[in-house]
C-alpha positions, 0 to 999 in steps of 0.5 A, a space after each residue: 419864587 423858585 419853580 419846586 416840583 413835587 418829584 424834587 422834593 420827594 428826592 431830597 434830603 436836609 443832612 445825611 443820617 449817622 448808625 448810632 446803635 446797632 444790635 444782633 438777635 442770636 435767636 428769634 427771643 434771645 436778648 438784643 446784643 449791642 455790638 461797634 461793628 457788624 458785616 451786612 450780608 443778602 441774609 441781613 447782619 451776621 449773627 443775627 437771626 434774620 433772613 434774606 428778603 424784604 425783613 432782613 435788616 430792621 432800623 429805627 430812628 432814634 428821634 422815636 425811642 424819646 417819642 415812645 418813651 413820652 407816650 409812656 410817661 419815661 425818658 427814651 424807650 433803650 434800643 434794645 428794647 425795640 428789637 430792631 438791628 439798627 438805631 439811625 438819626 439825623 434823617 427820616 426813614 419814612 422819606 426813603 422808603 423804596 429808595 435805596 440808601 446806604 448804611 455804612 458800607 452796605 446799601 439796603 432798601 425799606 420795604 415797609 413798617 417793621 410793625 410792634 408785636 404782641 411782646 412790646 406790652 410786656 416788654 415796655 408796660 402797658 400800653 406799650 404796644 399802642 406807643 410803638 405804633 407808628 414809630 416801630 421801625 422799617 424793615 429793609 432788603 440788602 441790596 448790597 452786602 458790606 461792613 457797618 459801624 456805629 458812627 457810619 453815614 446814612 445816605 440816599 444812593 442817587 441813581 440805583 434801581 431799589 
């Protein structure tokens, strides 16, 4: 049987991820507007009202809108809902947290939860906050700025300090 170390399988990774939806928030309670394609700058998507930081792009896998949306008794939770900027699938988020990944043409780093609010019970019903709980998302830093599409790669970057 083959000798796999720890640090081995933290590294790897099954399948590259794919962006299939992203969406910018013109102002902190405007609605989410769905767009094809967005440049990511160190202050996170253009025409979103994000920040430069640890906050400045937010992603949520689009495995967890059906996971809430079965916690509250529907069929998946829609993006927009969430308020998160980018819907990814195909590879877990978590397993990549401080790593640096590439989205699109940018590469970003997760910093940590990009935890429910307050708003999510009125916006999902009630209990609404308690089915986003650990499927809310994460919240990533720009490393490096550059263009991202629906239907772009998600991809770890081997090699690059996070």
């Amino acid at each position: 049987m083959e000798d796999v170390r720890l640090a081995a399988m933290l590294a790897r990774v099954a399948q590259a991820g794919r962006v299939v939806w992203i969406g910018v928030r013109p102002a902190r309670l405007a609605p989410v507007v769905p767009v094809e394609a967005v440049d990511v700058g160190a202050a996170g998507l253009a025409g979103d009202h994000g920040r430069a930081g640890p906050r400045a792009v937010t992603l949520v896998q689009g495995e967890h809108l059906a996971a809430v949306g079965s916690y509250l008794g529907r069929g998946p939770v829609a993006p927009e809902v969430l308020r998160r900027n980018v819907v990814v699938t195909g590879i877990n988020l978590a397993a990549l947290k401080d790593r640096p990944l590439r989205l699109g043409g940018a590469v970003v780093v997760i910093r940590g939860v990009c935890a429910p609010c307050s708003r999510m019970e009125a916006a999902l019903g009630p209990g609404g906050y308690a089915a986003l709980r650990g499927h809310g998302g994460w919240c990533a830093e720009v490393l490096v700025p550059g263009p991202l599409a629906v239907g772009d790669g998600v991809v770890p970057v081997d090699g690059m300090a996070g």
